[in-house]
C-alpha positions as CSV (number, residue, x, y, z in Angstrom):
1,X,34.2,103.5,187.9
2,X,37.3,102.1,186.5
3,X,38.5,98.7,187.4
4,X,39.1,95.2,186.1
5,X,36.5,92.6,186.8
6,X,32.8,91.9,186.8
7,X,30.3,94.4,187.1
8,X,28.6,93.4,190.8
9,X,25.1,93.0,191.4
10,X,23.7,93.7,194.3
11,X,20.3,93.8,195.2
12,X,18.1,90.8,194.6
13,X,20.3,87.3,194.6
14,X,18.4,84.0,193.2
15,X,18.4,81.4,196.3
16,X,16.0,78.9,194.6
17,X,14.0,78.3,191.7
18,X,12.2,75.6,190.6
19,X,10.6,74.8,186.5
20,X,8.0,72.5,186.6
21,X,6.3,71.0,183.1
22,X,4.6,68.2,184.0
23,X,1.5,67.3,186.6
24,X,3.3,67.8,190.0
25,X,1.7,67.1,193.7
26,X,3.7,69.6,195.3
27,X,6.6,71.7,194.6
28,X,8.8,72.5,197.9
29,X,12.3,74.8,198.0
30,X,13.8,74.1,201.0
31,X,16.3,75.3,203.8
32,X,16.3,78.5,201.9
33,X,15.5,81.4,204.4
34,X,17.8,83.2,206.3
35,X,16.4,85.0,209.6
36,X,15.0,88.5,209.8
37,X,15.8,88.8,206.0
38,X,13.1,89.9,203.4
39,X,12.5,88.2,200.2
40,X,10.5,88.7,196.5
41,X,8.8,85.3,195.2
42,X,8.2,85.6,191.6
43,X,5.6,83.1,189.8
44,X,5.2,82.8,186.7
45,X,2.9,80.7,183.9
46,X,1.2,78.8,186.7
47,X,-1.6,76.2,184.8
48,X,-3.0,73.6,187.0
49,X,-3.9,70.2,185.8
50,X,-7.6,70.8,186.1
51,X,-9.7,73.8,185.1
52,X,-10.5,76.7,187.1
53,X,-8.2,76.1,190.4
54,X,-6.2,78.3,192.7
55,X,-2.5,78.0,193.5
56,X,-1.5,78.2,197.0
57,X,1.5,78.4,199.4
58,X,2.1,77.1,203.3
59,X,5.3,77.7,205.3
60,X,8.0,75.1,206.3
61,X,9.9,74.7,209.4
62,X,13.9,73.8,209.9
63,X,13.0,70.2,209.2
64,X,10.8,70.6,206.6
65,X,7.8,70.0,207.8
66,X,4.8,72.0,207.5
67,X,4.2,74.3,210.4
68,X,1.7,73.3,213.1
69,X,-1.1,76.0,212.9
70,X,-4.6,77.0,213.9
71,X,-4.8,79.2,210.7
72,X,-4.0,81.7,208.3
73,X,-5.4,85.2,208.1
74,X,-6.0,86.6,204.7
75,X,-7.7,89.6,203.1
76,X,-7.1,91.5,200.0
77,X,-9.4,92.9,197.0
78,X,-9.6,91.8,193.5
79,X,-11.4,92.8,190.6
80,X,-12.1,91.8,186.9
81,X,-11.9,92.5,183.1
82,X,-12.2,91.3,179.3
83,X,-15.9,90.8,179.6
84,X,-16.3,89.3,183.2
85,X,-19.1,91.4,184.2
86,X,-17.8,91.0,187.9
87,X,-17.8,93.7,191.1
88,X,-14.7,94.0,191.7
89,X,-14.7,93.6,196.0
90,X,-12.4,93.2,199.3
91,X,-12.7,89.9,201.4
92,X,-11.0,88.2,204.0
93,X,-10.8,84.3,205.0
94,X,-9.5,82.1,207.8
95,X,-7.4,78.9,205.9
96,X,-7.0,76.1,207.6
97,X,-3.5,75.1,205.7
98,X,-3.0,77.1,202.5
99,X,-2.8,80.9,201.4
100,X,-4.7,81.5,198.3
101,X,-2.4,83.1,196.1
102,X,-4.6,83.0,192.9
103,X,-7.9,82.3,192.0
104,X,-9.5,79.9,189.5
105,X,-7.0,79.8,187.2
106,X,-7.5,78.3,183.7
107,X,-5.5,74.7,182.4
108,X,-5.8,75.5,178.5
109,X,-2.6,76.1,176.9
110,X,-2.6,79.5,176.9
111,X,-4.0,80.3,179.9
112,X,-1.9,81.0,182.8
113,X,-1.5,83.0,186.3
114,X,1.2,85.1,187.9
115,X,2.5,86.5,191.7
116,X,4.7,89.1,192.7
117,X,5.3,88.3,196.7
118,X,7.3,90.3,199.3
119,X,7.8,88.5,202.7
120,X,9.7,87.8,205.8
121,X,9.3,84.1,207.0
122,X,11.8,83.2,208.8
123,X,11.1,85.2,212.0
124,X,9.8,84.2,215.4
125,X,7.2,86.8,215.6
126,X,4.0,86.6,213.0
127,X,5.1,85.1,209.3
128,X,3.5,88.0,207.3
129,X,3.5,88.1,203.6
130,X,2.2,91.0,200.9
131,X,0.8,89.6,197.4
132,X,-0.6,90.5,194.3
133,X,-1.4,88.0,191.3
134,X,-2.9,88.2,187.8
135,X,-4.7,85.6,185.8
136,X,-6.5,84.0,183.1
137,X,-9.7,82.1,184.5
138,X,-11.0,79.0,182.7
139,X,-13.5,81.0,180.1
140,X,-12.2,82.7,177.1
141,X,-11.7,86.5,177.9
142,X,-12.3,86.5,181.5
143,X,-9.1,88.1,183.6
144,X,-8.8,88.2,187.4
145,X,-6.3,90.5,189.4
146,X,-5.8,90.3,192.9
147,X,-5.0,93.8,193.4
148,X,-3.8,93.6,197.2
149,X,-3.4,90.1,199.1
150,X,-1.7,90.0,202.8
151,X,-1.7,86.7,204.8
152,X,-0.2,86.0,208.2
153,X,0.3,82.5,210.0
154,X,-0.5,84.0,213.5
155,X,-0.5,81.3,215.8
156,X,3.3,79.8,215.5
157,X,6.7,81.1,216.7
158,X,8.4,78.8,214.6
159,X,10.5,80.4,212.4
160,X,10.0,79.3,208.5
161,X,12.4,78.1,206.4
162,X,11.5,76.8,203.6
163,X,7.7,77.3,201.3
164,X,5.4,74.4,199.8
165,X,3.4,75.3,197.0
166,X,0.4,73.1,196.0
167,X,-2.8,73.5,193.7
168,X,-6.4,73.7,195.7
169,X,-4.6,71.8,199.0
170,X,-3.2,69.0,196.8
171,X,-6.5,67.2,197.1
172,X,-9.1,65.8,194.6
173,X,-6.3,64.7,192.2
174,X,-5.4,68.7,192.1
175,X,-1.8,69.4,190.8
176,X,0.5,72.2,189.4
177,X,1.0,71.1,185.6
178,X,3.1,74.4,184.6
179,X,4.8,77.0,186.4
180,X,8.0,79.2,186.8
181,X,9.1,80.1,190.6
182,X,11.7,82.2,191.4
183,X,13.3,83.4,195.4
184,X,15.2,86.4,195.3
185,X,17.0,87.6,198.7
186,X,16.9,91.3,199.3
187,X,21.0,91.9,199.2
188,X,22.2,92.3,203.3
189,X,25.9,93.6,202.6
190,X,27.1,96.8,200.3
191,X,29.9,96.3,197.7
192,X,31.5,93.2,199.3
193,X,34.6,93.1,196.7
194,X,37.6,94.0,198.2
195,X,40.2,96.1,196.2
196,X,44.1,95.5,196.0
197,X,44.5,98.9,198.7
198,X,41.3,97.8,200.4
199,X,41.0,99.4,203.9
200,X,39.0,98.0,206.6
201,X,36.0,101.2,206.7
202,X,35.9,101.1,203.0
203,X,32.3,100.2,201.5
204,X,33.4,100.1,197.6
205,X,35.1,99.2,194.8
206,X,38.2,101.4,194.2
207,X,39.7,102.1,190.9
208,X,41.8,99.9,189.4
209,X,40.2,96.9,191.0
210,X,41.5,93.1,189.0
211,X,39.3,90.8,190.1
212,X,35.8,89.5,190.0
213,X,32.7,89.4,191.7
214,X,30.1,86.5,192.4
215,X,27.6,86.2,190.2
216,X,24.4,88.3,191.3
217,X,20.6,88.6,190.2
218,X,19.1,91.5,189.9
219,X,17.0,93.9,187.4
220,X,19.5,94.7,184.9
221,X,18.2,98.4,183.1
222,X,17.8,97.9,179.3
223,X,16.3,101.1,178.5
224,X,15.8,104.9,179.7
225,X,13.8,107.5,178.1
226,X,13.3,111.2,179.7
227,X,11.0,113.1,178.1
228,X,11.1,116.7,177.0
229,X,8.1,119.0,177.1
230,X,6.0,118.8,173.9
231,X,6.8,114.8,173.4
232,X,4.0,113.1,172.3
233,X,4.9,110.1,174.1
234,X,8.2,107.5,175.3
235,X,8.5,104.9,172.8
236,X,10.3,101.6,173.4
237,X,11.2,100.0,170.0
238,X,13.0,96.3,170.4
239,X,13.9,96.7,174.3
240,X,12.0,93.3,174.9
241,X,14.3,90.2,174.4
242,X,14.5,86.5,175.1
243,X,17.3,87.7,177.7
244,X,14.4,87.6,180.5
245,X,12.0,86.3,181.3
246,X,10.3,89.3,182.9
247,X,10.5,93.2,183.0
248,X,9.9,95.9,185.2
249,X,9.2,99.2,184.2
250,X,9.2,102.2,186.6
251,X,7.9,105.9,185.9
252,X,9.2,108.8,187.9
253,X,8.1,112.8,187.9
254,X,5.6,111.9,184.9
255,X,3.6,115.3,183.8
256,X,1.3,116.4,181.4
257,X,1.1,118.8,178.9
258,X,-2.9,119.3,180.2
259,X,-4.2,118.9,183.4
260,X,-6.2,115.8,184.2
261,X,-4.8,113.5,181.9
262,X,-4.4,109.6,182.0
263,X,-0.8,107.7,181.1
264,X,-1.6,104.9,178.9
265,X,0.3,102.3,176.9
266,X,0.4,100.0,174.2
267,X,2.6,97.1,173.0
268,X,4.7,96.7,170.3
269,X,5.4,93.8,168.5
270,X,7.7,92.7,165.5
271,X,5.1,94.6,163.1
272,X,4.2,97.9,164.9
273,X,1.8,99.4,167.8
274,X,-0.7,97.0,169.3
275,X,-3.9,99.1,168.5
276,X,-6.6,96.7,169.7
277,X,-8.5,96.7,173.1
278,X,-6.3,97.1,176.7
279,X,-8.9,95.8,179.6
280,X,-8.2,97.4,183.0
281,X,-9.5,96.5,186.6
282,X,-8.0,98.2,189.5
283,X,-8.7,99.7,192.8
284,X,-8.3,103.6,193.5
285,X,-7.8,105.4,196.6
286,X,-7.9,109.2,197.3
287,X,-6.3,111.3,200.1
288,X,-5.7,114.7,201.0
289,X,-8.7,116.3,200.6
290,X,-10.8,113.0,199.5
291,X,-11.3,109.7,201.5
292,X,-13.3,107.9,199.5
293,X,-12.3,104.9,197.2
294,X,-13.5,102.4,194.6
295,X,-13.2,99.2,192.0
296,X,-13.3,100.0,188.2
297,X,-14.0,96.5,186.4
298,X,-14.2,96.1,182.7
299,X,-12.5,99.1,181.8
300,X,-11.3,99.0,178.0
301,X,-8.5,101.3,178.7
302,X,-4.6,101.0,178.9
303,X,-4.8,102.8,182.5
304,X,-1.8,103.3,184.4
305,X,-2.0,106.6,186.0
306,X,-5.2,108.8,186.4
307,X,-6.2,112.5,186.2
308,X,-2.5,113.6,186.9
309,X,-2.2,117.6,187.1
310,X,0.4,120.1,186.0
311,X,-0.1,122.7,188.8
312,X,3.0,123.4,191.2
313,X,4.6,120.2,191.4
314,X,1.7,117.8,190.3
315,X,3.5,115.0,188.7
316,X,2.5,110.7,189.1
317,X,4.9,107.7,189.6
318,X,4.4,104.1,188.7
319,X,6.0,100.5,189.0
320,X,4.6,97.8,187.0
321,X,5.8,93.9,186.2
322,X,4.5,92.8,182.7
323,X,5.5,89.2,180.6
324,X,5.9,90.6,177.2
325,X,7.4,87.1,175.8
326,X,5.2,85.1,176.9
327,X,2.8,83.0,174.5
328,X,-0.1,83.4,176.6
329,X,-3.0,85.4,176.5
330,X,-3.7,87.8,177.7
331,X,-0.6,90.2,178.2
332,X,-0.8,91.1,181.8
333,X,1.1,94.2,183.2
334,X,0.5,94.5,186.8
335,X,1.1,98.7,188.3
336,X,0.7,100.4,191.2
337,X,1.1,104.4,190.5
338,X,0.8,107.3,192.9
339,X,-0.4,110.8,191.4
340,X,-1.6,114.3,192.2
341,X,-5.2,115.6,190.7
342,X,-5.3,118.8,188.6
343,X,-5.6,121.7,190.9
344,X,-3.6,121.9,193.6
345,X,-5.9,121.2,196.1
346,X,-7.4,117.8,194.5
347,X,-6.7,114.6,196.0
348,X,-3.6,112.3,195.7
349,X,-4.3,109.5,194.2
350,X,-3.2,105.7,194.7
351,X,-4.1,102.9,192.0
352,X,-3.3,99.7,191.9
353,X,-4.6,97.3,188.9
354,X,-4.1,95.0,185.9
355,X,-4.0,95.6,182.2
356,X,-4.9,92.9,179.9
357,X,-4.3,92.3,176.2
358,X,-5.4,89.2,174.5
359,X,-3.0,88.3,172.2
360,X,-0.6,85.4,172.1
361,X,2.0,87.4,169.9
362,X,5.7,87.8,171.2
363,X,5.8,91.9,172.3
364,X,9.4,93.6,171.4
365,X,8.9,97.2,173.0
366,X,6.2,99.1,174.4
367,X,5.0,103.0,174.3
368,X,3.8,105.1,176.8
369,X,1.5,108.3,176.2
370,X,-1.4,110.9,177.6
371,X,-4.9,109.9,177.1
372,X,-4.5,113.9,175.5
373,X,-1.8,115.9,174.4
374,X,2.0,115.7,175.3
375,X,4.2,115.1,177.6
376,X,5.7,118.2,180.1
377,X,8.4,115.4,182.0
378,X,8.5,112.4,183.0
379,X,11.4,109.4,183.0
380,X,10.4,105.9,182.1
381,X,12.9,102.8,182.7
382,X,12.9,99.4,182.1
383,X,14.7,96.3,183.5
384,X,15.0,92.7,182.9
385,X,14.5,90.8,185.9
386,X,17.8,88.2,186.1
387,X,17.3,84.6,186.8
């Protein structure tokens, strides 16, 4: 629209953040949560000070304190890749103080771990938070991926308003060396700027507007391809900049040339295509017509989506959340993707995985193609995630 001002955000709006560098005990945002309101913690380059140890997260009450429990329920799966050799496998654990939001994550200098976190904690019912983290273990080539994590502090009515983060219960001379966290509010009101002829029931941003808008956070779209039928593939050429941090990349009415066929992807970098082995390990579940499911570990493919058809209105969707700047290895890009089997009748089918690519090299774009022929449709965009 037209108008006079700064673009406004809404969405996602940064409420804390903190950077740490050094060997820290325990890192704390407080006073933060607003009730009944959900939010998205990002982490990002987590290293402990020792090798091989898990970070974790408790919940804060109004003063701070850490909220009286009996304990935390938490299940999830997980699986592995680059040359692990693990099962991938569900579980589920009763903590006496801490979630578990990675696993034994590596302290070398280029070894790291990440969360993506969706939660409401500041409620008086159950404090209930959905996870999923990636990471780089303490031996050379050996990547974990919690797939699905869920937690809940079930025993406490008081209502949470602040987070502790710690590494393996801040014991043992155990602490967070390196990390990147990040709070984002889900927005709560619709185009609050007010124009010059604003009326009390309107909900936007009138033409002609002069003024501005508070600064918001958000994912900011840096790139959109659609693709038209024959394309070989949607290629991203310098969309990756030191302007974020990290990206998200969606897929929408993706479709195949030829039935059955897998989406893939490779990086690029300031030379060309990333050619080199992509290790996957995810968890797939099948519906409508199938019930069954299953852990694929080790795979040394760029999976995204799987088997998607081209019958009727067979097409496959995916979100994923990928660090392409980052120094460390390996590249992780994190997806969930919903598709339809060739055939009609074949099953729907939900993955949810990691890709990793070991190599320390700054990526600048990224391409996305069919494990065989072209593409039929499909959109593909991509955002940097504000801080």
């Amino acid at each position: 629209m037209k108008y006079i001002g700064t673009d406004p955000r809404e969405g996602a709006t940064l409420v804390a953040s903190s950077d740490v560098t050094s060997d820290t005990s325990s890192i704390t945002l407080t006073g933060i949560f607003e009730p009944e309101v959900m939010y998205f913690i990002n982490v990002i380059d987590y290293r402990p000070k020792n090798d091989q140890r898990t970070l974790q997260y408790r919940w804060l009450d109004s003063s701070d304190n850490a909220i009286s429990i009996t304990n935390y329920q938490e299940g999830g799966s997980f699986g592995f890749s680059g040359g692990a050799g693990s099962t991938g496998a569900r579980y589920n654990a009763d903590r006496s103080a801490y979630v578990n939001l990675t696993s034994g994550t590596g302290n070398a200098s280029d070894e790291a771990g990440n969360v993506e976190m969706w939660t409401v904690p500041n409620t008086a019912n159950e404090k209930m938070a959905f996870h999923r983290s990636n990471y780089h273990t303490g031996a050379d080539e050996d990547y974990g991926s919690k797939f699905a994590g869920g937690s809940r502090l079930n025993t406490s009515s008081t209502r949470a308003e602040g987070i502790e983060f710690v590494c393996d219960g801040n014991t043992g001379g155990h602490q967070i060396n390196n990390v990147s966290i990040r709070v984002y509010k889900l927005g709560t009101t619709v185009n609050p700027l007010k124009s010059i002829s604003h009326r009390q029931e309107d909900n936007y941003i009138k033409s002609k507007y002069i003024g501005t808008s508070p600064k918001g956070q958000g994912w900011v779209k840096v790139a959109e391809a659609t693709a038209s039928d024959g394309d070989s593939a949607l290629d991203f050429e310098d969309c990756f900049t030191s302007n974020f941090k990290r990206y998200v990349i969606t897929g929408t009415d993706c479709r195949p040339q030829t039935g059955n066929r897998h989406l893939y992807f490779q990086y690029r970098d300031a030379v060309g295509l990333n050619t080199g082995t992509y290790n996957d390990t995810f968890f797939v579940a099948y519906s409508n017509g199938a019930s069954t499911s299953g852990f694929n570990d080790d795979e040394t493919i760029p999976l995204i989506m799987g088997n998607i058809g081209t019958i009727n209105d067979e097409v496959g969707h995916f979100i994923s959340f990928v660090d392409p700047r980052s120094t460390n290895t390996p590249k992780f890009l994190s997806y969930r993707s919903i598709g339809q089997q060739d055939g009609g009748v074949k099953p729907t089918t939900y993955i949810t995985g990691t890709v990793a690519y070991n190599d320390a090299t700054v990526m600048t774009g990224i391409k996305f193609y069919w494990s065989g022929g072209n593409f039929e449709k499909g959109t593909i965009k991509i955002y940097g995630v504000q801080e």
